[in-house]
N, C-alpha and C positions, 0 to 999 in steps of 0.2 A: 434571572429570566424575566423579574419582572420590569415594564418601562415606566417610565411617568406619565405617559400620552393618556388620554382620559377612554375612561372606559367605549370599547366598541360593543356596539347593541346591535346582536343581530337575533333577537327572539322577538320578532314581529307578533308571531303568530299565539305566543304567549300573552301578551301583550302588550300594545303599544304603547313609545311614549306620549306626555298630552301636548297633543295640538297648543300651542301657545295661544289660537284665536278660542280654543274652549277654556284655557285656565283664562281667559277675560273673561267668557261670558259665564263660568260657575263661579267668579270674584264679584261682579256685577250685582249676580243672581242672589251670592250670599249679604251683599252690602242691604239686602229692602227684606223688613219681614212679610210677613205674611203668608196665609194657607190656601191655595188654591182652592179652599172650598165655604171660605167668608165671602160677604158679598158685599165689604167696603172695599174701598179703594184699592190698597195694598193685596187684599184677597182677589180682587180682581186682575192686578198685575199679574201675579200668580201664575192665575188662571190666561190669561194672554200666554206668558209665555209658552206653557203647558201645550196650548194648544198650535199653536205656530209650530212648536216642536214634531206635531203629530203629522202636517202636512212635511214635514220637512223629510223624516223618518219615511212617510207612506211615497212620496217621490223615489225615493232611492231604489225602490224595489216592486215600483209602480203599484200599488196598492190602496186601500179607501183609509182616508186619517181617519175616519171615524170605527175604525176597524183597529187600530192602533192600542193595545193595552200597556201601559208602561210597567214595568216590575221591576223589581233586584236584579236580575239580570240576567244569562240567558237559559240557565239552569233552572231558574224556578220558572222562565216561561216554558222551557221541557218538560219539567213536569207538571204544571199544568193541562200542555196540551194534552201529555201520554193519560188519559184519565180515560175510565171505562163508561163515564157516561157523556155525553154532549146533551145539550139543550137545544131541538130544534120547535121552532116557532114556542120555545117555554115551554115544551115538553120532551121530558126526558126519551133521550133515544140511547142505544145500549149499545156501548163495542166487546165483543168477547172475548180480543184476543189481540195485541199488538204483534206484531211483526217489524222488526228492526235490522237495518242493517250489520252484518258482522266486524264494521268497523266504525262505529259510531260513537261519539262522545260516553263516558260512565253514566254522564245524567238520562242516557239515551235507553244507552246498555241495559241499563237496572229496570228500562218498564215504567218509569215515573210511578203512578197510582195502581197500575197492572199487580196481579200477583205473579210469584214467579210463574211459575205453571204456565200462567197464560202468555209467556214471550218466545216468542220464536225469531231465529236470525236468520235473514237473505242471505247466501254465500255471495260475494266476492269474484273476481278473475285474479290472474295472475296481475293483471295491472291496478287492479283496486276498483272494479270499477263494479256496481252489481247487475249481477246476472238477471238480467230482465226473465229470460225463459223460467229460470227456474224461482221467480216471482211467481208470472204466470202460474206456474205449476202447483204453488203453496196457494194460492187465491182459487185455484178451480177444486182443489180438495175438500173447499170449505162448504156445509150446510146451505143448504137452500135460504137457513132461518139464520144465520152467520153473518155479521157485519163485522171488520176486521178493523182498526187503525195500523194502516202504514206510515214509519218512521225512516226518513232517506238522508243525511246531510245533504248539503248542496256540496260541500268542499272540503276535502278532508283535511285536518290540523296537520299532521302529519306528514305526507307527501304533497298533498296539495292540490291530487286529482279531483276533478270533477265528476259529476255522478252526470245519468244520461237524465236530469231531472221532468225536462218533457215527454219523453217517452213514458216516464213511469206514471208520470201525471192522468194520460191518457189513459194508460192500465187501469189506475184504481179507480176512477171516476168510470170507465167503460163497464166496471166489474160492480159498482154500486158498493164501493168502500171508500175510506177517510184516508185524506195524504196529509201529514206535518214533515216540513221541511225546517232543520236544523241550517240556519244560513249562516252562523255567526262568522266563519271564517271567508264565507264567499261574498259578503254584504261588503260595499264599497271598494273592492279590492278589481271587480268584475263586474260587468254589465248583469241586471238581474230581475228579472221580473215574474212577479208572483201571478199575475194574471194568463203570462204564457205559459208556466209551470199548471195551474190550474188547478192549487194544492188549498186547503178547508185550514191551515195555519202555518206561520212561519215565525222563527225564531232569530232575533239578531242582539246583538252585545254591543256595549258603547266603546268600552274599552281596546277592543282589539280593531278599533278605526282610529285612534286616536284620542277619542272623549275620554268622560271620566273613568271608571272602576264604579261599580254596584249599580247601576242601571244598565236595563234592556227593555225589550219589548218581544210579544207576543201579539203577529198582528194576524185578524181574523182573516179567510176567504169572505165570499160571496155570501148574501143571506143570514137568514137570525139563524146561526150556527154556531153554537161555541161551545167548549168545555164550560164546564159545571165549576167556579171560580177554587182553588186551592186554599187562598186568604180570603175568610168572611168575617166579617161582622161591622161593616161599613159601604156607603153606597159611591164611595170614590172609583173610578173606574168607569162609571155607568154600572155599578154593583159587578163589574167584573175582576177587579181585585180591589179588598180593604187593605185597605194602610193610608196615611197624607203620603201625598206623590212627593218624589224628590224631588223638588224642582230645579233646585242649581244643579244635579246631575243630570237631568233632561238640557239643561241651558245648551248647556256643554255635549252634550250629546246631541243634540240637533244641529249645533255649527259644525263637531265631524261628520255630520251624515253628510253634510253640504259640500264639504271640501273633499269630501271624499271620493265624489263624483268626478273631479279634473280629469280625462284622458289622457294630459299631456304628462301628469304624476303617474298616474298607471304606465303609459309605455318606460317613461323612464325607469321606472322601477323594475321592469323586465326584461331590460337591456341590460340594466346590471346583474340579475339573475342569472342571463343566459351570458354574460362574461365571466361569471363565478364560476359555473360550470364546465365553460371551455376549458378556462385556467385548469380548473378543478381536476381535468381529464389529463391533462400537459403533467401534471406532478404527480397524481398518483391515476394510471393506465388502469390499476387492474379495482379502482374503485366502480358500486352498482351504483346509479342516483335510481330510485325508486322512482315507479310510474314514470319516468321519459317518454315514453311512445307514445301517448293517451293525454287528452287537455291537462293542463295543471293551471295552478293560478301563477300568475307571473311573478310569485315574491318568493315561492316557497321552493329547496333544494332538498331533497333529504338521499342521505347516502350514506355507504358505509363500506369499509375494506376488510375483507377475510381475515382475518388475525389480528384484528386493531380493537379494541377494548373501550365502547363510546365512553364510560365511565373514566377509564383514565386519558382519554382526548380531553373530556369535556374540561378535566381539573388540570391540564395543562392550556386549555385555550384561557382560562379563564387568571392563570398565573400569566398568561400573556396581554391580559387585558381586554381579550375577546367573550362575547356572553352569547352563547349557542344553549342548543338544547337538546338531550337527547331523543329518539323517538319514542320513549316512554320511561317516565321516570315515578316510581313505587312513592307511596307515603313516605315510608323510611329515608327516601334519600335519595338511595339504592338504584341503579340504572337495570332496569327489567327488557326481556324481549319485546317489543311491541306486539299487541293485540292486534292492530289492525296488518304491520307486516307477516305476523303470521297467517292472519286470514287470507294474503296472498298466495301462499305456500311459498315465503320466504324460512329459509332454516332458520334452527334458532341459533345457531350461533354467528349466521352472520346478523339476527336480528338485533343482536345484543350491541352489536357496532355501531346501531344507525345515529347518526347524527343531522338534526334539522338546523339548517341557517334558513330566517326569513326575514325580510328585508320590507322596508316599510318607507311613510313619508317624509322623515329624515336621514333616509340611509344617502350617503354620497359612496365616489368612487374609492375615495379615499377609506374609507371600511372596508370595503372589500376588498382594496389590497391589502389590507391591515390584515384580516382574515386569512388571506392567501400566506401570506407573507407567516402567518403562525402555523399553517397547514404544512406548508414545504417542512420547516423546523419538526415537526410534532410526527408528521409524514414518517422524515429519514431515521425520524431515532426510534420509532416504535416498528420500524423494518429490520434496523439493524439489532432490535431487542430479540426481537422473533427469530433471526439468524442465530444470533450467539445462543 
């Protein structure tokens, strides 16, 4: 079963491979020493880069570079944000109570600094999309004396739907509560701005546009507004996170923000998408692709067929030289129902099939028939398995 043709990558959304214009500029980056926070020479280079990076990052998603915090990446800017205190004008303001969406990243999930107690999850539609009203309805139940932080992805890992992000924006800001926005999957993939969302922070990752692996950013809204730093005991950040900043993974990470912008790469990329999926109907009719009806990002498929076992797709795509991914896959190993397709009121047994291909800045046509061409094979014999 298996060919010699070289591995096909289609877990985009996993993440990317590197841009070959950031493994220059994090080789560059690594060839000069220096600490962004010396103030000879070399510390000064440093520091240039550093900040170049920050309009570069605040462009992408129209936002203030000096709002721009760099971190590990985009989990430790989660939890960051999810914290119960904010600092406005330097004095502590108090959130009681996060509210997250029911299909949102683990790092999201979990409340970041919140105790459990204090997490509650937005329901969902059938399409993934959250229920604004019965947001609404959890925000009008609260105290007079109540300030809430709301947590919404922009774009789900998974299926790839889009949340209604302005609409909600306006909710929480109307109702005098805190929006963080989870962007990593919908940052350069999609048109995206933080100023029409109109959200107090947002979260983006290097890695799944292409840049390095362990850098991200948590970039602030409007005004001296910001969570209460995670990592202390240094004043790097503007004292909003300690550590020396990475800098060759910022290098790197600001040349993908840049490139990532192309439209003429995005539509390409969604042409092949929406050919995946034509195909994809043509060989197996009675497969669901999750959320179709409702915006998606244009890289991401996820689907699944009643009697098909994503777990043992996955280990024959993968003897075929295809790398997919299921829709939720356990520490263990183990292929789990997905959380978030449950939260659709997808069953669990077709949840346990779903299988995500997502597709990126080097994906060509030629993968995706690769891919197809594995799905027909993989298709007929786990039909004919189900028969006998």
């Amino acid at each position: 079963m298996t060919t010699n043709r070289e591995l096909t990558y289609l877990d985009y959304n996993a993440s990317a491979p590197l841009r070959e214009e950031s493994l220059f500029a994090l080789q560059e980056a690594y060839k000069a020493a220096g600490n962004a926070s010396s103030i000879h020479s070399s510390g000064r280079r440093a520091r240039a880069i550093i900040e170049d990076a920050r309009h570069k990052i605040a462009d992408l998603i129209e936002g203030n570079p000096a709002n721009v915090i760099f971190t590990s990446g985009a989990s430790e800017a989660n939890v960051t944000a999810l914290s119960p205190t904010w600092l406005k004008n330097g004095e502590p303001y108090i959130l009681t109570q996060v509210f997250v969406s029911s299909i949102e990243h683990p790092s999201v999930n979990a409340g970041g600094r919140f105790s459990a107690q204090n997490v509650q999850s937005i329901p969902v539609d059938e399409d993934g999309r959250v229920v604004v009203s019965e947001l609404r309805s959890m925000l009008e139940k609260l105290g007079e004396d109540e300030t809430v932080l709301v947590s919404v992805m922009a774009a789900n890992s998974e299926t790839g739907v889009l949340q209604p992000l302005q609409e909600i924006g306006v909710l929480v800001e109307d109702m005098g509560h805190i929006l963080h926005v989870d962007a990593v999957q919908m940052a350069g993939k999609e048109p995206l701005s933080m100023a029409k969302i109109g959200c107090n922070s947002m979260s983006i990752s290097s890695h799944k546009m292409g840049g390095p692996q362990g850098v991200g950013v948590l970039v602030l809204g409007k005004g001296d507004f910001r969570p209460i730093p995670l990592l202390t005991g240094g004043g790097q950040e503007s004292w909003r996170r300690a550590g020396t900043e990475n800098t060759a993974g910022i290098a790197g990470f600001a040349v993908a923000a840049a490139q990532s912008t192309d439209p003429d790469e995005r539509a390409r990329v969604c042409g092949l998408r929406d050919h995946l999926e034509e195909r994809l109907y043509e060989i197996s009719p009675d497969a669901v692709i999750f959320g179709k009806n409702v915006s998606r990002l244009g890289n991401t498929t996820c689907f699944a067929v009643e009697g098909i076992s994503a777990e043992t797709a996955l280990i024959n795509f993968d003897l075929f030289g295809v790398a997919v991914s299921s829709g939720s896959a356990c520490s263990s190993g183990k292929v789990g129902a997905s959380h978030v397709l449950l939260a659709m009121g997808v069953s669990e047994s077709l949840a346990r099939g779903a299988i995500r291909v997502s597709l990126g800045w080097a994906t060509t046509k030629d993968d995706v028939e690769h891919f197809l061409g594995a799905w027909v094979k993989i298709y007929k014999r786990m039909k004919l398995t189900q028969k006998g």
